[in-house]
KOLVO-885848 format. One record per atom (N, C-alpha, C): atom name; residue in one letter; x, y, z; residue number from 1. Coordinates in steps of 0.2 Angstrom, whole numbers, plus 5000, padded with zeros to 4 digits. Last residue first. Layout:
> at / aa / east / north / up / i
> CA / A / X / Y / Z / NUM $
...
***
This chain:
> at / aa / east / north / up / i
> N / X / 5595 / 5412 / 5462 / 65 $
> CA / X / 5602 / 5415 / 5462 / 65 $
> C / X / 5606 / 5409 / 5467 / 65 $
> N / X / 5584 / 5409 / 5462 / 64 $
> CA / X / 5586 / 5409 / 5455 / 64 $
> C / X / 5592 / 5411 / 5455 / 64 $
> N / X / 5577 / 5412 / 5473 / 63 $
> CA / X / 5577 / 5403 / 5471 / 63 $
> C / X / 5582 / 5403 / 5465 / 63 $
> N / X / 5574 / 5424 / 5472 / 62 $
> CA / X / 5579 / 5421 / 5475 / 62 $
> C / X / 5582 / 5414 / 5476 / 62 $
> N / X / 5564 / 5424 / 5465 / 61 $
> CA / X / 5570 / 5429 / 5461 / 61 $
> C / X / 5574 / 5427 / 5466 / 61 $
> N / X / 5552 / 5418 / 5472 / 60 $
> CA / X / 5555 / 5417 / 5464 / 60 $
> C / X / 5562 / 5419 / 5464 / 60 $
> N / X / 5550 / 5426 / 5483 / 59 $
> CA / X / 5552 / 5419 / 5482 / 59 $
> C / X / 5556 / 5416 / 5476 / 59 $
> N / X / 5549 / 5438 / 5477 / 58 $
> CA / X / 5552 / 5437 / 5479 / 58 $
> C / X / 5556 / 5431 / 5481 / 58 $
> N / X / 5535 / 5434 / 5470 / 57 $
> CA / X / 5540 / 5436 / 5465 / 57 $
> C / X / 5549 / 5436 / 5468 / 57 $
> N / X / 5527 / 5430 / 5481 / 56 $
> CA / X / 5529 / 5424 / 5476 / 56 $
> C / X / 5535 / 5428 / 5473 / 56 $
> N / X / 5525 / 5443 / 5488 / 55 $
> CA / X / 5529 / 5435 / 5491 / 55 $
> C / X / 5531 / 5430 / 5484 / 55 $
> N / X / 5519 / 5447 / 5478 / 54 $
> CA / X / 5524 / 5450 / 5480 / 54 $
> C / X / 5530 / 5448 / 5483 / 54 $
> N / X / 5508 / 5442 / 5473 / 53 $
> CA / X / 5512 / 5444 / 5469 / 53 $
> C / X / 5520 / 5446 / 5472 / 53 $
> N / X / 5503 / 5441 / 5488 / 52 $
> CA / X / 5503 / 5437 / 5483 / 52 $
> C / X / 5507 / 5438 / 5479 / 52 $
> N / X / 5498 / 5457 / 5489 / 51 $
> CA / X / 5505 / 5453 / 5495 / 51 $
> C / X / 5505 / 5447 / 5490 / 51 $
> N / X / 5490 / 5458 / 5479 / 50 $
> CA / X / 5498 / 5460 / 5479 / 50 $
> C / X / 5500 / 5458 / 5483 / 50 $
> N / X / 5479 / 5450 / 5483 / 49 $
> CA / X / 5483 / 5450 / 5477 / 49 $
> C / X / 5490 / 5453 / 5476 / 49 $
> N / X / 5475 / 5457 / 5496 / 48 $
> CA / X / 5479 / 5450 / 5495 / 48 $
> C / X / 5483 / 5447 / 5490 / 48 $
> N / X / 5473 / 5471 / 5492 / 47 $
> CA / X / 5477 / 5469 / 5497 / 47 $
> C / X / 5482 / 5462 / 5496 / 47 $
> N / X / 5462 / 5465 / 5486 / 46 $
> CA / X / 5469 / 5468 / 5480 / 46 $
> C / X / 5472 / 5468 / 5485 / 46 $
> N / X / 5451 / 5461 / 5495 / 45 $
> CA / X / 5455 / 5457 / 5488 / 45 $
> C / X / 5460 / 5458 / 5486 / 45 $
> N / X / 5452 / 5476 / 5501 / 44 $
> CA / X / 5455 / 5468 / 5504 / 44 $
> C / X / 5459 / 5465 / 5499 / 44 $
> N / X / 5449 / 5483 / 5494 / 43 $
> CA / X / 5452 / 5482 / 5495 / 43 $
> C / X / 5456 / 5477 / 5498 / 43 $
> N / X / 5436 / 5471 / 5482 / 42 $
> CA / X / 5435 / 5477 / 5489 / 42 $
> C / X / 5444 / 5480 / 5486 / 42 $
> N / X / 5438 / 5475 / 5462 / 41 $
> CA / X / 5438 / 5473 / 5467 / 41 $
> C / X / 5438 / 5475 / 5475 / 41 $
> N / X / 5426 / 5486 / 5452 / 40 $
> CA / X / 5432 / 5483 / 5454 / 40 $
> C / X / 5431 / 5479 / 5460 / 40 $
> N / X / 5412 / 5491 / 5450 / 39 $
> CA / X / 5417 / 5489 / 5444 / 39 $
> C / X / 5422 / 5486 / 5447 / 39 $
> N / X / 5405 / 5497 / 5461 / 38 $
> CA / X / 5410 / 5500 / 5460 / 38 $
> C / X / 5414 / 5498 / 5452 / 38 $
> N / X / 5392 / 5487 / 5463 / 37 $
> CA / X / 5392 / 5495 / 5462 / 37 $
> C / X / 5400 / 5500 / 5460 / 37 $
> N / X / 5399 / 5472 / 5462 / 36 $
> CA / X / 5394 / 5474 / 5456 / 36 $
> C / X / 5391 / 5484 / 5456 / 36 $
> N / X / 5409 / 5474 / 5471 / 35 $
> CA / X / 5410 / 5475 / 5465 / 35 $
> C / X / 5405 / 5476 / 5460 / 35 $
> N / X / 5399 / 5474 / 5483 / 34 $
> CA / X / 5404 / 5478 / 5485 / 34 $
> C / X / 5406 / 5480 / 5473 / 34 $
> N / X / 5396 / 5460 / 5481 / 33 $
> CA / X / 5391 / 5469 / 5483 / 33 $
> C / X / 5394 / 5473 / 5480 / 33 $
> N / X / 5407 / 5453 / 5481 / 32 $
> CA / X / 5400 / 5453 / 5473 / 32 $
> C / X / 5398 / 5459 / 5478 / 32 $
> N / X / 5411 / 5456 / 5493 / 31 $
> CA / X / 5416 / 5456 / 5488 / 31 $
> C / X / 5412 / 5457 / 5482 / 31 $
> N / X / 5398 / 5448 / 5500 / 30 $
> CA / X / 5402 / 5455 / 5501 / 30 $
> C / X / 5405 / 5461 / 5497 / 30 $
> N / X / 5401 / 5437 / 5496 / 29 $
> CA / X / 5394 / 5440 / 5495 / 29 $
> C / X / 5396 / 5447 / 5496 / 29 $
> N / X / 5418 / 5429 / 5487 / 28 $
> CA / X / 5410 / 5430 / 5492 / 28 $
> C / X / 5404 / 5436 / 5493 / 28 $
> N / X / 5425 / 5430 / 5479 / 27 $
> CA / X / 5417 / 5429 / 5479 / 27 $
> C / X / 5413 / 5426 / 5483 / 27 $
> N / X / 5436 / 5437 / 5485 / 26 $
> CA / X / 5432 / 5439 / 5479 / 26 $
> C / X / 5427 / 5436 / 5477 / 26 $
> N / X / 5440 / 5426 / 5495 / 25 $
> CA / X / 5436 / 5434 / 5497 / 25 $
> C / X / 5434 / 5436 / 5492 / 25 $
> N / X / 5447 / 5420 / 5486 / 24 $
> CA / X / 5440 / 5416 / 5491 / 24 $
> C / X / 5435 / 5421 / 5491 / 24 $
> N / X / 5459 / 5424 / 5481 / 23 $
> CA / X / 5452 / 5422 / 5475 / 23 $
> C / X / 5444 / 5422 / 5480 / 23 $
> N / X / 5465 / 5426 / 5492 / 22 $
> CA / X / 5460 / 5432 / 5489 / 22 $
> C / X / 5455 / 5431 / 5483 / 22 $
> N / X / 5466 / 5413 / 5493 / 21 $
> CA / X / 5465 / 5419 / 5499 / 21 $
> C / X / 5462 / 5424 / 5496 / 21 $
> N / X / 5475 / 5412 / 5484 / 20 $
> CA / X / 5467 / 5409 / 5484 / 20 $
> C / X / 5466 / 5410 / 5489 / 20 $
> N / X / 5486 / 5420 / 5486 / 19 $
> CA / X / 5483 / 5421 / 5482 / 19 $
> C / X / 5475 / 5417 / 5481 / 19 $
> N / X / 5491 / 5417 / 5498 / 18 $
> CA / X / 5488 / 5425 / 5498 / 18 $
> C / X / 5483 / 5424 / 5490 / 18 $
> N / X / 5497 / 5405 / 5493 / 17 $
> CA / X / 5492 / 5404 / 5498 / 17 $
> C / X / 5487 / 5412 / 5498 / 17 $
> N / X / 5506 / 5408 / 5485 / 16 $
> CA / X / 5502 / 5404 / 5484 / 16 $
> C / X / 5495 / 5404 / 5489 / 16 $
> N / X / 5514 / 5417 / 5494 / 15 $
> CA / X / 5511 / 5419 / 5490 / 15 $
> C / X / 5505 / 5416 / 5486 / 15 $
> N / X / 5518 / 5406 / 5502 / 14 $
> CA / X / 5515 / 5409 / 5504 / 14 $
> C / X / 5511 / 5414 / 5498 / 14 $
> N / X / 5524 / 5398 / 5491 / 13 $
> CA / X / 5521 / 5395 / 5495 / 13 $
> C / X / 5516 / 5401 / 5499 / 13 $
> N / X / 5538 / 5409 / 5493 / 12 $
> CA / X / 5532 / 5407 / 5486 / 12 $
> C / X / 5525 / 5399 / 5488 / 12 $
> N / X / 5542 / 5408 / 5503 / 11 $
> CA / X / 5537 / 5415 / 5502 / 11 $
> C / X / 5534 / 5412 / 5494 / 11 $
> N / X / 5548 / 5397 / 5503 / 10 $
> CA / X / 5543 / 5397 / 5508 / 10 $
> C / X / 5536 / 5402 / 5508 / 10 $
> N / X / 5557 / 5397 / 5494 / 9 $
> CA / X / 5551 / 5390 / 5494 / 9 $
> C / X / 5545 / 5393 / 5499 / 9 $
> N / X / 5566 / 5406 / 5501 / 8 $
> CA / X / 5559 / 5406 / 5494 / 8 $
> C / X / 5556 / 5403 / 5493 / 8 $
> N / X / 5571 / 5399 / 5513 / 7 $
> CA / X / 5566 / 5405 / 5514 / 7 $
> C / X / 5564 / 5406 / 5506 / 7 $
> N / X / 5576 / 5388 / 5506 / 6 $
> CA / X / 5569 / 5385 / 5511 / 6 $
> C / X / 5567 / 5394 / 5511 / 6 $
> N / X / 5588 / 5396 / 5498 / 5 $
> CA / X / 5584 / 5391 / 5497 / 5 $
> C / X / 5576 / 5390 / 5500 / 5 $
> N / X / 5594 / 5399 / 5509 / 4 $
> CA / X / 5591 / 5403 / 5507 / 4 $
> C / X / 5587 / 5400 / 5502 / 4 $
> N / X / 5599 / 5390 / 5518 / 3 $
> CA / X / 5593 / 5394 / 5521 / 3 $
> C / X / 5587 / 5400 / 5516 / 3 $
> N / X / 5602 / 5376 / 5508 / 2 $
> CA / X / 5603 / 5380 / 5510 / 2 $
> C / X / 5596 / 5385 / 5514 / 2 $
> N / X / 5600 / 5358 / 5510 / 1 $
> CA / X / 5597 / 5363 / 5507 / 1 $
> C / X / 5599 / 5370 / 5511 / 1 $
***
């Protein structure tokens, strides 16, 4: 297996992980305070959400060349 290969398996993997990572922090007690006054999520959450998005997507598009 190539390096380049193992490096998107890896950020996709990671992004999997940012992502219920951020599911977690979203309901916790905090993250519910924080959204039941604002409508949204803290930043943190979305923090995680895009590094999530962002790792996986580049994961993705390099597994695919």
């Amino acid at each position: 297996m190539s390096n380049k290969k193992l490096i998107s398996i890896a950020l996709m993997i990671v992004g999997i992980g940012l992502a219920i990572w951020g599911y977690q922090e979203s309901t916790g007690a905090s993250s519910q305070f924080s959204s039941a006054f604002t409508g949204s999520f803290s930043d943190r959450v979305m923090q995680l959400y895009i590094g999530a998005a962002v790792c996986f997507g580049i994961g993705f598009f390099m597994s695919r060349k």
